[in-house]
Backbone as CSV, one residue per row, in Angstrom:
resi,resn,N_x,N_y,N_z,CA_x,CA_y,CA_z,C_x,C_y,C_z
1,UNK,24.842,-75.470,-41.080,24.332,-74.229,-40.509,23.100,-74.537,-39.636
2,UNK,23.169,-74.205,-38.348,21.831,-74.101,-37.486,20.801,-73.696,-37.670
3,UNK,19.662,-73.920,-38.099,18.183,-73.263,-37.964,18.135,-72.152,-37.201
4,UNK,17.652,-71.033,-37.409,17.405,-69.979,-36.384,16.324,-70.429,-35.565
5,UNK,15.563,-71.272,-35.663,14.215,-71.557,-34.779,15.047,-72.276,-34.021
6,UNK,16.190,-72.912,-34.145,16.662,-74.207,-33.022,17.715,-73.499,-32.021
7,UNK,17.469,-73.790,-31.256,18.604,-73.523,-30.178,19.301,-75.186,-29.415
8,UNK,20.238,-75.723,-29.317,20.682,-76.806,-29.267,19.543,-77.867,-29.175
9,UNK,19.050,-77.433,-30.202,17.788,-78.771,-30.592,16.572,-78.658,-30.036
10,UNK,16.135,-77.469,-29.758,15.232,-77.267,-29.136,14.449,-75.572,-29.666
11,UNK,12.953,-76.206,-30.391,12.777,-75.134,-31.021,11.744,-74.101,-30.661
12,UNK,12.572,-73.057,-30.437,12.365,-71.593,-29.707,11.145,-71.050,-29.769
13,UNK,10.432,-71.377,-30.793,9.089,-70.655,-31.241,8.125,-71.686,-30.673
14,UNK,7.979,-73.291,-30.816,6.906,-73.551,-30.063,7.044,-73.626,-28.515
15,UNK,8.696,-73.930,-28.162,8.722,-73.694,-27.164,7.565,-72.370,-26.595
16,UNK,8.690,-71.593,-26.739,7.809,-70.299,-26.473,6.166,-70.321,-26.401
17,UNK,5.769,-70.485,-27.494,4.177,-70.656,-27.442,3.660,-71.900,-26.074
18,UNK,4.464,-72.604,-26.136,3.380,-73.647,-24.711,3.859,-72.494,-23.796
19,UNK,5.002,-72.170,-23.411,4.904,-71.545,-22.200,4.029,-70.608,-21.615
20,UNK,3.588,-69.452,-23.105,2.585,-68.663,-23.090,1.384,-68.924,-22.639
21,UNK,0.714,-70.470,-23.542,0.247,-70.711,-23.331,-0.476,-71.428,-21.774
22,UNK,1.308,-72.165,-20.958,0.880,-72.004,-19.805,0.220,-70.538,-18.988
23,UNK,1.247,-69.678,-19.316,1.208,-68.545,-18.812,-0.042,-67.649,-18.343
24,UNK,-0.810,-67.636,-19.518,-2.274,-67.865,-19.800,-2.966,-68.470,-19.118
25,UNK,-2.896,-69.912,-19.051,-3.831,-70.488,-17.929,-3.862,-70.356,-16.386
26,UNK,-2.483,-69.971,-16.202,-2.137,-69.689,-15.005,-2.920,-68.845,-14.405
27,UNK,-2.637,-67.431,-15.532,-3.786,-66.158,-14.751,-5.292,-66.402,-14.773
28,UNK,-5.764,-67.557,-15.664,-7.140,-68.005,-15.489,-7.110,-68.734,-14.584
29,UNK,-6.865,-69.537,-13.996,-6.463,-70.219,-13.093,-6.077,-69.510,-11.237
30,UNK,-5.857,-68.297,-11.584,-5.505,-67.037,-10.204,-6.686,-66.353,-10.466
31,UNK,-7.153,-65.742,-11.505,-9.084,-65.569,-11.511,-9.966,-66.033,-10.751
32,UNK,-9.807,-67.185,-11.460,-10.913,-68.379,-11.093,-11.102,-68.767,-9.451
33,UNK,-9.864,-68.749,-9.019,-9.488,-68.881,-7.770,-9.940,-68.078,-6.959
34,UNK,-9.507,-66.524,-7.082,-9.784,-65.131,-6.724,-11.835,-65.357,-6.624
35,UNK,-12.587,-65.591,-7.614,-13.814,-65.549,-8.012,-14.288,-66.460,-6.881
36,UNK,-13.642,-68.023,-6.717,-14.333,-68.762,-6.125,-13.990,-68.369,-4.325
37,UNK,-13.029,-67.431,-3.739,-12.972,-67.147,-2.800,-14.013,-66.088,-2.470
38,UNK,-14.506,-65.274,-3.415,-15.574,-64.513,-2.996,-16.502,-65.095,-2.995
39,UNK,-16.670,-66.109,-3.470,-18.134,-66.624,-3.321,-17.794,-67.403,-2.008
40,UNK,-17.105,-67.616,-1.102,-17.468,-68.532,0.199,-17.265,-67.237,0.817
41,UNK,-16.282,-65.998,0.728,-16.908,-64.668,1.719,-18.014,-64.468,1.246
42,UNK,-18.948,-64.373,0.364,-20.380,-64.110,0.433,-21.434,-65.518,1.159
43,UNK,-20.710,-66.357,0.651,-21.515,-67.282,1.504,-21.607,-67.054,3.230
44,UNK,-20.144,-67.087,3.752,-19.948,-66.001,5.169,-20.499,-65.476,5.571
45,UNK,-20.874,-64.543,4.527,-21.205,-62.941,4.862,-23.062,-63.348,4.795
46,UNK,-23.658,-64.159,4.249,-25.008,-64.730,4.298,-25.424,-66.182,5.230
47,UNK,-24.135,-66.218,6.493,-24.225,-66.908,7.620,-23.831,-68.433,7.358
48,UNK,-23.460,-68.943,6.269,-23.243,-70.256,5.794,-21.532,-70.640,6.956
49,UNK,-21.409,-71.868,6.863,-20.195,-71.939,7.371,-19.113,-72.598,6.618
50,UNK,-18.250,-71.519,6.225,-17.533,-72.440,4.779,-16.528,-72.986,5.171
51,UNK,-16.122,-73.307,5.881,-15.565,-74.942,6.701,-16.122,-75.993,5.699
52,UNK,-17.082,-75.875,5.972,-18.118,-76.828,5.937,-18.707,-76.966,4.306
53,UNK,-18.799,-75.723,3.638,-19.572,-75.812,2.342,-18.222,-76.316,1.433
54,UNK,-17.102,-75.982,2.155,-15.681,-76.557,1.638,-15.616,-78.066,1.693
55,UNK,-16.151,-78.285,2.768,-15.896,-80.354,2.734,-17.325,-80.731,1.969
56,UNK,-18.247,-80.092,1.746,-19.594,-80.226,1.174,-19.251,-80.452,-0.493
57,UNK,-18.051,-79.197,-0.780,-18.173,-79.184,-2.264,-16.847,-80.832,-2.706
58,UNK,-16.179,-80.985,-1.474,-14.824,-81.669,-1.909,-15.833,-83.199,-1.920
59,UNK,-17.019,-83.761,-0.990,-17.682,-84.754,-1.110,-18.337,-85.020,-2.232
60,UNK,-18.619,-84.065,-2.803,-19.793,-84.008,-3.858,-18.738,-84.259,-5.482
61,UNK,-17.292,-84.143,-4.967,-16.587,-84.793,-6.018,-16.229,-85.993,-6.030
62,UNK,-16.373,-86.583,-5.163,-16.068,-88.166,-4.657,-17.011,-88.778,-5.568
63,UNK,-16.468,-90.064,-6.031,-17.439,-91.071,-6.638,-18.069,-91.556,-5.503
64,UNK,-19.426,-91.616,-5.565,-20.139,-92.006,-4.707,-20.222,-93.875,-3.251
65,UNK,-19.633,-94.446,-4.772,-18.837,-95.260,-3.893,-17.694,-95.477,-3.072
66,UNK,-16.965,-94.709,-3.820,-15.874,-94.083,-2.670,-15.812,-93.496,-1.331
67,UNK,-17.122,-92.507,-1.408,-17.563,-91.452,-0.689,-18.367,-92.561,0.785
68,UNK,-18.840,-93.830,0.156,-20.071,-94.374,0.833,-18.613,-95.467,1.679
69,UNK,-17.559,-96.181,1.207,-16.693,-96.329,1.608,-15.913,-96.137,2.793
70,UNK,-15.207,-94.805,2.414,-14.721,-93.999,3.574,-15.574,-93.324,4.537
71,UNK,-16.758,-93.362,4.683,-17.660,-93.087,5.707,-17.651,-94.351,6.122
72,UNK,-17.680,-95.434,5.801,-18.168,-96.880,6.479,-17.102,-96.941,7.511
73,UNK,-15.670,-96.400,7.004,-14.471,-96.642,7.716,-14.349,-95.728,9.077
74,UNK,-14.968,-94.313,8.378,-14.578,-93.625,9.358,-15.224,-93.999,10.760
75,UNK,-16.862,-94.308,10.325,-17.847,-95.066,11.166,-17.213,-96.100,12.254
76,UNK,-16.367,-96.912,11.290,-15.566,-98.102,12.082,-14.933,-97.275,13.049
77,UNK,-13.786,-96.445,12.646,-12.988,-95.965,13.556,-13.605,-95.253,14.678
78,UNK,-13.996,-94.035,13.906,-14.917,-93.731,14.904,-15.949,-94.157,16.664
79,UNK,-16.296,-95.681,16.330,-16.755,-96.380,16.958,-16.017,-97.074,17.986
80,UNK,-14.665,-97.641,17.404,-13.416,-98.492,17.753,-12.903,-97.155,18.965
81,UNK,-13.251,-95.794,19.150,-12.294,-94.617,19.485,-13.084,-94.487,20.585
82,UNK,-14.531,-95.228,20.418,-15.691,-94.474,21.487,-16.201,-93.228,21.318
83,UNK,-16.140,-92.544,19.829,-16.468,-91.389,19.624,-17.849,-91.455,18.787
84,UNK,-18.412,-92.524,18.262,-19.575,-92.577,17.740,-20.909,-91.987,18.506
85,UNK,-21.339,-90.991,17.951,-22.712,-90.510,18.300,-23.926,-91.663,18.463
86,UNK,-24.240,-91.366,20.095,-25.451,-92.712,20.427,-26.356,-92.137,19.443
87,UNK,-27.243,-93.091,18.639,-28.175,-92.883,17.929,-29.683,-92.793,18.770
């Protein structure tokens, strides 16, 4: 006789619960999202340029050596293109 929790081997109740549990994070996750878009229209709206506070916040996650890295490169290229700013 089959378990009522099993469905061809696969059991229905925790199933169920992770999904919820995704389910859940998801809408925290569409919040959170929602929240952090008003804060760059208020940044906007207080003259900031969120272009910019956008590549500001994505640098500031970089490991710093990484970060010091890919600037060296871009520098290279940059230079190699004739686009380097005369100092």
């Amino acid at each position: 006789m089959l378990d009522k929790t099993k469905n061809g081997g696969v059991e229905s109740g925790q199933l169920r619960a992770f999904v919820e549990r995704i389910e859940r994070l998801e809408e925290e996750k569409r919040t959170i999202a929602d929240d952090i878009k008003d804060v760059y229209a208020e940044a906007k709206g207080n003259g900031f340029d969120v272009k910019i506070m956008r590549k500001v916040v994505s640098l500031r996650r970089q490991d710093l050596n990484k970060r010091r890295e890919e600037e060296e490169i871009l520098d290279l290229y940059l230079s190699a293109l004739g686009m380097h700013a005369a100092a």
